[in-house]
C-alpha positions as CSV (number, residue, x, y, z in Angstrom):
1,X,0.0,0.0,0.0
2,X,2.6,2.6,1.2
3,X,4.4,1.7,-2.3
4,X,1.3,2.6,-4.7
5,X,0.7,5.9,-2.1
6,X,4.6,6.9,-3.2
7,X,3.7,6.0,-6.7
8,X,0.6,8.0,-6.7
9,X,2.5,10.8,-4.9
10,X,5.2,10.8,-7.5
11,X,2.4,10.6,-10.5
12,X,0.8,13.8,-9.1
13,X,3.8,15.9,-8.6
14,X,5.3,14.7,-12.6
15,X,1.8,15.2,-13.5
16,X,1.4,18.3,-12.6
17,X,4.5,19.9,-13.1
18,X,4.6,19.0,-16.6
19,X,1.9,22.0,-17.6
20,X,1.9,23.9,-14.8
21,X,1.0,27.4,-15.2
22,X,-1.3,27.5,-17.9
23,X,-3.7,30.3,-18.1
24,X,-7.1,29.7,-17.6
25,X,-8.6,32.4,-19.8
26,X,-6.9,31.5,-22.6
27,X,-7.7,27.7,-22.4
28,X,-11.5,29.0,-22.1
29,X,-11.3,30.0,-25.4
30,X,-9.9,27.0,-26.4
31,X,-12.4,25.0,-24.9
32,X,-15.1,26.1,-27.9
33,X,-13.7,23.2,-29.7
34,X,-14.9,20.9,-26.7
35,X,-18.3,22.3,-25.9
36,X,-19.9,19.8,-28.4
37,X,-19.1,16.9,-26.1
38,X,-18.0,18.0,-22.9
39,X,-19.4,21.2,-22.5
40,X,-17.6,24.6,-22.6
41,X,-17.9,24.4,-18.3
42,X,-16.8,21.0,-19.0
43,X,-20.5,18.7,-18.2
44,X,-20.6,16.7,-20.3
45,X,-23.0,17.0,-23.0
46,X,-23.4,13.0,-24.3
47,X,-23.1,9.9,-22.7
48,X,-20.0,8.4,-23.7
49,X,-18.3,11.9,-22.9
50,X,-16.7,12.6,-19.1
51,X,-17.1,15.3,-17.1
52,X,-13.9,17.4,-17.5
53,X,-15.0,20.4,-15.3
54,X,-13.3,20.4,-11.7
55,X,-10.8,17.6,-13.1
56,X,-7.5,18.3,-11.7
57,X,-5.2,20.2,-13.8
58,X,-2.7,17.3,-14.0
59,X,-4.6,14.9,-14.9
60,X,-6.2,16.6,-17.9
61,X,-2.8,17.6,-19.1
62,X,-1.7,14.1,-18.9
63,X,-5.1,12.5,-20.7
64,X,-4.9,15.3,-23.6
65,X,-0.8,14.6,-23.6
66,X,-1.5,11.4,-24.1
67,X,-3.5,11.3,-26.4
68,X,-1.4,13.9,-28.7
69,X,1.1,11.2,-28.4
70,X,-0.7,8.3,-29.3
71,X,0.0,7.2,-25.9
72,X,-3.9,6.9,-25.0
73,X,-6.2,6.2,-28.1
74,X,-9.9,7.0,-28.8
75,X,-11.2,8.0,-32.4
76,X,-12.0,11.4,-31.5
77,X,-9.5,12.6,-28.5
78,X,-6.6,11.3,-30.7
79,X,-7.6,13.2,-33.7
80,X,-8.4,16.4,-31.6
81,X,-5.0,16.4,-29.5
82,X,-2.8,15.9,-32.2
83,X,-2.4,19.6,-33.2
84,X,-2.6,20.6,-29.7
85,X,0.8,22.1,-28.2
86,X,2.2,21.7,-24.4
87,X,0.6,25.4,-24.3
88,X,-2.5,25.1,-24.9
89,X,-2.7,21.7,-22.8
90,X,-1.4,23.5,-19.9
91,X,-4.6,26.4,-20.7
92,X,-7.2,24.2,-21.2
93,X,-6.2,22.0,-18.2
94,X,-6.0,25.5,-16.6
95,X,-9.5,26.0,-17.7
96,X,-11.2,23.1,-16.6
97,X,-9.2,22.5,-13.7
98,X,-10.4,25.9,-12.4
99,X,-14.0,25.0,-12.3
100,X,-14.9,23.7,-8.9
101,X,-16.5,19.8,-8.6
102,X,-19.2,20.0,-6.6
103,X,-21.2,16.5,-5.7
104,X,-24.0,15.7,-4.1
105,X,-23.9,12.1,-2.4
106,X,-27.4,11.3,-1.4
107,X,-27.3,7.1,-0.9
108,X,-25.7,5.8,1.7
109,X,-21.3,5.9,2.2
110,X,-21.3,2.8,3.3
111,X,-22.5,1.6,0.1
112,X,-19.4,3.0,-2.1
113,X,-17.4,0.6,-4.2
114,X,-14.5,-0.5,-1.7
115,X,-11.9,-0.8,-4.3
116,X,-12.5,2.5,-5.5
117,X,-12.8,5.1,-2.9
118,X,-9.5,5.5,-1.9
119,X,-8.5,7.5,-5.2
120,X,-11.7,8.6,-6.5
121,X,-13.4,9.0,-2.9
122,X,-16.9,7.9,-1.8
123,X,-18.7,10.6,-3.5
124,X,-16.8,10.5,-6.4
125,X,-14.6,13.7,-6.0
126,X,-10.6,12.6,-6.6
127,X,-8.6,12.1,-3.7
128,X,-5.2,12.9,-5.8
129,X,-4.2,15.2,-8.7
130,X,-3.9,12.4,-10.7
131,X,-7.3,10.8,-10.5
132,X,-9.9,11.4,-12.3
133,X,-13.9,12.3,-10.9
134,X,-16.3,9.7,-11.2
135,X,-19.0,11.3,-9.7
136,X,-21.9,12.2,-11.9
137,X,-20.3,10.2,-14.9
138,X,-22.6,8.0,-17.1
139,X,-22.6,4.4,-16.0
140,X,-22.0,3.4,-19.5
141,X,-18.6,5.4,-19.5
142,X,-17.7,4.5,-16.4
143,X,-18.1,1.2,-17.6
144,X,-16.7,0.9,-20.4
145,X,-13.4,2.5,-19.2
146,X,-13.2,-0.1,-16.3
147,X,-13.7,-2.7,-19.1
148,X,-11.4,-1.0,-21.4
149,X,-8.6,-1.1,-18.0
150,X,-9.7,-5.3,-17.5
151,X,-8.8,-5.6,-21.5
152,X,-5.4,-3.9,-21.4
153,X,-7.0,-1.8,-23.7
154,X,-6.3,1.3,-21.6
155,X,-2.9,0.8,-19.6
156,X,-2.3,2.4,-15.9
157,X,-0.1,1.0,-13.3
158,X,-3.2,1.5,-10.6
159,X,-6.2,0.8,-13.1
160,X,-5.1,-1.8,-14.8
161,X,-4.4,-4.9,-11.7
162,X,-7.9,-3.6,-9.9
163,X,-9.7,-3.5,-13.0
164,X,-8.5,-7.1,-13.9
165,X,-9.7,-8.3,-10.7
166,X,-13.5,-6.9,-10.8
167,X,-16.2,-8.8,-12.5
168,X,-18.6,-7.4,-14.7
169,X,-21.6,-7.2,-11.3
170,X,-18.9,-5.7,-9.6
171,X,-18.1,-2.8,-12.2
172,X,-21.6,-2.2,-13.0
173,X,-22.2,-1.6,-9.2
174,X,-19.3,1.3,-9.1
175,X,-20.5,2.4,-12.5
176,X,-24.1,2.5,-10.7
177,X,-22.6,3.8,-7.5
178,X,-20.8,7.0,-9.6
179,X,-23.6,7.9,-11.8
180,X,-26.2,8.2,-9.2
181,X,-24.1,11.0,-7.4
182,X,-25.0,14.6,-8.4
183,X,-22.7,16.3,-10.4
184,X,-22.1,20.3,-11.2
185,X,-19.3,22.8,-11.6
186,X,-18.8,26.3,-10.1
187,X,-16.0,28.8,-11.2
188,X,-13.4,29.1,-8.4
């Protein structure tokens, strides 16, 4: 445990000192090629589209890196990240990262997902600057990326070993768990 905590740790720091600085205003301008899917305030606008909005900075830069360098793939992502440059990365996750997460838990806490909570927390707000939200995400995308993790098809030195270990009951219950939290974003 303490190893994957200093891993974590380490992730966050690289993570977000690699596009530190960016400016927010800017990387609301460039967010109008977003809007269609995730929203210019970054809520999603279609199912198989994440939240964005009150993701940590780091984490965004790292997804949108990653997919510029073919690192992550997805039809869509890929294509869009492709032209983008470490600046404007570091302004949209400026952007999006300055929007505040705000969810509203209304089951029970004792009914989160166990394997989950310590990085994405019971009501779905990330614990680290490296994790992504899950609350208020479509169960379908939560879902699939689990799925997607359980494959190999999406690689993470976390993800990956817990994602292999969960059957398909178990990740439709944290998809389940995540979707039914209320999600919105409020500038900071």
């Amino acid at each position: 445990m303490r190893q994957i905590l200093f891993l974590t740790l380490g992730a966050v720091i690289c993570a977000g000192g690699a596009h530190a600085g960016g400016d927010p205003a800017a990387g609301k301008a460039l967010a109008g090629q977003c809007h269609t899917c995730h929203g210019i305030d970054g809520v999603a606008k279609i199912p198989i589209a994440p939240h964005i909005g009150g993701e940590p900075a780091g984490y965004i830069a790292a997804q949108l890196t990653a997919f510029r360098d073919g690192t992550r793939v997805h039809e869509m992502m890929t294509v869009v990240a492709r032209t983008l440059t470490d600046e404007q990365i570091a302004d949209l996750a400026a952007w999006y990262g300055s929007q505040k997460a705000v969810a509203t838990l209304t089951a029970d806490p004792a009914g989160a997902p166990d394997a989950c909570v310590a990085c994405h927390g019971i009501d779905g707000i990330a614990v680290a600057g490296d994790v992504p939200n899950l609350a208020g995400e479509t169960n379908i995308y939560i879902d699939t990326q689990l799925k997607a993790f359980r494959l190999g098809k999406r690689v993470h030195e976390v993800m990956t070993p817990i994602a292999a270990e969960l059957t398909d009951a178990e990740i439709r219950a944290a998809a389940d768990w995540y979707a039914a939290i209320g999600y919105s974003v409020a500038p900071e």
